[in-house]
C-alpha positions in Angstrom: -35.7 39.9 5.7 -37.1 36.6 5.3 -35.8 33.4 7.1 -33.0 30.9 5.3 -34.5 27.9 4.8 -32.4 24.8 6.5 -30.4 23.3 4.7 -31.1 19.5 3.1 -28.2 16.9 2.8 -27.7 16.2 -0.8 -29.6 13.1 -2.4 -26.4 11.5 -2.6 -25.5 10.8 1.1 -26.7 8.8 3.8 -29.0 10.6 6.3 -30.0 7.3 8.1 -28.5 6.4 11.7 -24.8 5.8 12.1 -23.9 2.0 11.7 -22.5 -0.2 14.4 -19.6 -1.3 15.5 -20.4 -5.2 13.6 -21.3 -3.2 10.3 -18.3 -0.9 10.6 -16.1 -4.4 11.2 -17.6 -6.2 8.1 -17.3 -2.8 5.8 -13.4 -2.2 6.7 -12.2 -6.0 6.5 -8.8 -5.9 6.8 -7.5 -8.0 3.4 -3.8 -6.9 4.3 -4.1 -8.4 7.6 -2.1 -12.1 8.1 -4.5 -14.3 9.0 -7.4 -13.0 6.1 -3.9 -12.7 3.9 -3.0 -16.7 4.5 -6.4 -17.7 4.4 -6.9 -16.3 1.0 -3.6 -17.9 -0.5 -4.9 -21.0 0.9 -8.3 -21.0 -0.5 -6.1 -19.5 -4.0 -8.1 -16.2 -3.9 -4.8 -14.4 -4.3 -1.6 -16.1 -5.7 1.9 -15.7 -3.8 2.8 -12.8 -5.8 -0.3 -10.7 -4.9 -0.1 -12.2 -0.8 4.0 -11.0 -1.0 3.3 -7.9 -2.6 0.1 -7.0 0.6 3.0 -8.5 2.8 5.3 -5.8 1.9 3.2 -3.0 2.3 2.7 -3.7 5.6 6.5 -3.2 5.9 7.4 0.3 7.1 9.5 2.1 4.3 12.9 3.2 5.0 13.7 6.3 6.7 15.2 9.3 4.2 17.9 9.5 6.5 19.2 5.8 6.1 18.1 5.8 1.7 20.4 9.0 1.3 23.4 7.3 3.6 23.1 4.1 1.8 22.8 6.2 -1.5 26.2 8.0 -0.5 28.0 4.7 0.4 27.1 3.1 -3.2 29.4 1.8 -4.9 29.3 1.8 -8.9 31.7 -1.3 -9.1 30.1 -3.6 -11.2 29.4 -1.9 -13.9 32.4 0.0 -14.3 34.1 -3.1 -14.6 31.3 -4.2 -17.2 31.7 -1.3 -19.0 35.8 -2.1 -19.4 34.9 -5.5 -20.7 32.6 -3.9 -23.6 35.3 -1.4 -23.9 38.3 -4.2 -24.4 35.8 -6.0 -27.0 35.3 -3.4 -29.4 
């Protein structure tokens, strides 16, 4: 039986030493942080849509428990009374 020959890592990945911690830092700059976010709508890298719309994904979404109670307390008001003003014009 003849021996398997080791295996090689494909051409495609890095077989180099790990990087360090200041490499690591400067690859995964935070942009959704605050301070890089307010700095770049200052220097107008990003326009206040683009810095609200990083802003809110830093937000936590809603629990299912409290969409589905707030989905159960909805209340259809306005447009049923929108819908009998159409009605009245026809």
């Amino acid at each position: 039986m003849s021996k398997p020959k080791p295996k090689k890592a494909p051409p495609y990945l890095y077989d180099g030493p790990p990087p360090s911690e200041q490499e690591k830092e400067e690859e995964t700059e935070d942009i959704y942080d605050t301070g890089v976010r307010e700095q770049m709508l200052d220097d107008d890298e990003v326009t206040a849509a683009e810095a609200g719309f990083m802003e809110g994904r830093e937000q936590e979404p809603p629990s299912k428990k409290e969409t589905r109670k707030n989905a159960v307390s909805h209340d259809d008001q306005i447009s049923v009374e929108l819908a009998k003003e159409d009605a009245e014009d026809d």
